[in-house]
N, C-alpha and C positions, 0 to 999 in steps of 0.2 A: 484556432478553430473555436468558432463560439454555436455555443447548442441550447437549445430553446427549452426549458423545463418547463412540463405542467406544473398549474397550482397545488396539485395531488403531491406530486413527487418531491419538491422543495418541501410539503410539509411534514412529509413522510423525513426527507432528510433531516429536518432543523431538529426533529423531535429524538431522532437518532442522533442526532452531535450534543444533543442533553448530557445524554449518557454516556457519553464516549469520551477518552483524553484522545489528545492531537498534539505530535511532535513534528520539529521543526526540522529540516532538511540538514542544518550542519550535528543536532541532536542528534537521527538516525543516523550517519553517517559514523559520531563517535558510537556510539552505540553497537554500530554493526564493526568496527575497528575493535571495540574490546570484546569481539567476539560472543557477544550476550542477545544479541537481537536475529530474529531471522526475516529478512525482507520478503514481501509476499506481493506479487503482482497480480490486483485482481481483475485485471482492465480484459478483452477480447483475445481471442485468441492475432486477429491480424492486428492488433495494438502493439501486442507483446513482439510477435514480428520484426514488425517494425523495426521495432528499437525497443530497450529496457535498463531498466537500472541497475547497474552490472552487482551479480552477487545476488540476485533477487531469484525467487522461484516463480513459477506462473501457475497459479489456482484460481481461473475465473470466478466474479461472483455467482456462475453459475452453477459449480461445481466445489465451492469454498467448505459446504457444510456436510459434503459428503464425503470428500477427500482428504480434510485439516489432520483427522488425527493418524493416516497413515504417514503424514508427513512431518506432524509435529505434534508428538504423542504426551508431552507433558500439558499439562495445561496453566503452569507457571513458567514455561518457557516464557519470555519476549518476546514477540509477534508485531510487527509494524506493514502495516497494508497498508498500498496504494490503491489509488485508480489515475483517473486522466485528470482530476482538480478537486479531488477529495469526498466527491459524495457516494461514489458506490463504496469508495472505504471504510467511510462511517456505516453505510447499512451493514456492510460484512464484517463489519468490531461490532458494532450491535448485537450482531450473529453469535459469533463467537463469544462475547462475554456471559451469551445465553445458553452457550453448550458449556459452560465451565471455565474458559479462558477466561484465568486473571490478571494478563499481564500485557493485554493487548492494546495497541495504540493506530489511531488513523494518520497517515502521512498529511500535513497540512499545504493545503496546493496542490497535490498530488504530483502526478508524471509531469505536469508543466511547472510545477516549485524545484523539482530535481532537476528537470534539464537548464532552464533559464538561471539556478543556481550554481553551475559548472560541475553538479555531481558525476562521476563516473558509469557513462554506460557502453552497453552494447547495441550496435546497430546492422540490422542481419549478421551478414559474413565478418561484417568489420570494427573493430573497436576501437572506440574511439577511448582516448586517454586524456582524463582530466583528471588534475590535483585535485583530491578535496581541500575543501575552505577550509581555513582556521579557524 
C-alpha cells in the first residue's frame, strides 16, 4: 500500500528522525527476547486489527501522550514504536523523548519491515508462527 505524503508532513517527519534513534527489525526482536524492550503499536486502531506484531501493545499515535505512562511508567524503560513504515513512529519517540523517555527507539520500516522480515505476529483470531531471524 503506497500513501501519498504532503510536503508538510515528510518535513515534519525528517525533522523528527533528526532526533530520534531507529532499530532494526532482528535488533527489536533480540531486544524484546531479553526481555528489556516493550513493543508499542502506534498505527490505527483497524491497523492493529488487522494484524500486529505479536508481543506488542497498541497505543495509537493518538492517544500515545496520554496513555504511555499508565502503561509504562519508568521513563528508562526501552520503548520501540511502530507505525506502518516508520513515520508516525518517529513523530511518537519525538513525543516521548519530550515527556522524559530516555530509552526510546523508532522501529525502522515499521509494520511492513516486521512482517516482509518474517517477524512474529498476530492476525485477528489467528496466529500466525514465524521463527524469528538469526
Amino acid at each position: 500500500m503506497t500513501v501519498d505524503h504532503s510536503p508538510g508532513f515528510l518535513r515534519l517527519v525528517e525533522n523528527a528522525k533528526r532526533s530520534v534513534r531507529e532499530v532494526s527489525v532482528d535488533d527489536a526482536l533480540r531486544r524484546m527476547r531479553e526481555a528489556k524492550a516493550t513493543l508499542i503499536d502506534v498505527r490505527e486502531e483497524s491497523e492493529w486489527e488487522a494484524a500486529h506484531a505479536r508481543g506488542s501493545l497498541h497505543l495509537s499515535k493518538g492517544i500515545i501522550e496520554r496513555d504511555i505512562e499508565k502503561n509504562v511508567p519508568h521513563l528508562d524503560q526501552e520503548i520501540i514504536l511502530y507505525c506502518g513504515g516508520g513515520f508516525r513512529s518517529a513523530l511518537a519517540t519525538k513525543a516521548l523523548q519530550e515527556m522524559g523517555y530516555t530509552n526510546v527507539w523508532s522501529l525502522a520500516g515499521g509494520w511492513r519491515a516486521w512482517e516482509s522480515g518474517g517477524a512474529p505476529i498476530d492476525k485477528e483470531d489467528e496466529q500466525i508462527i514465524s521463527p524469528p531471524p538469526v
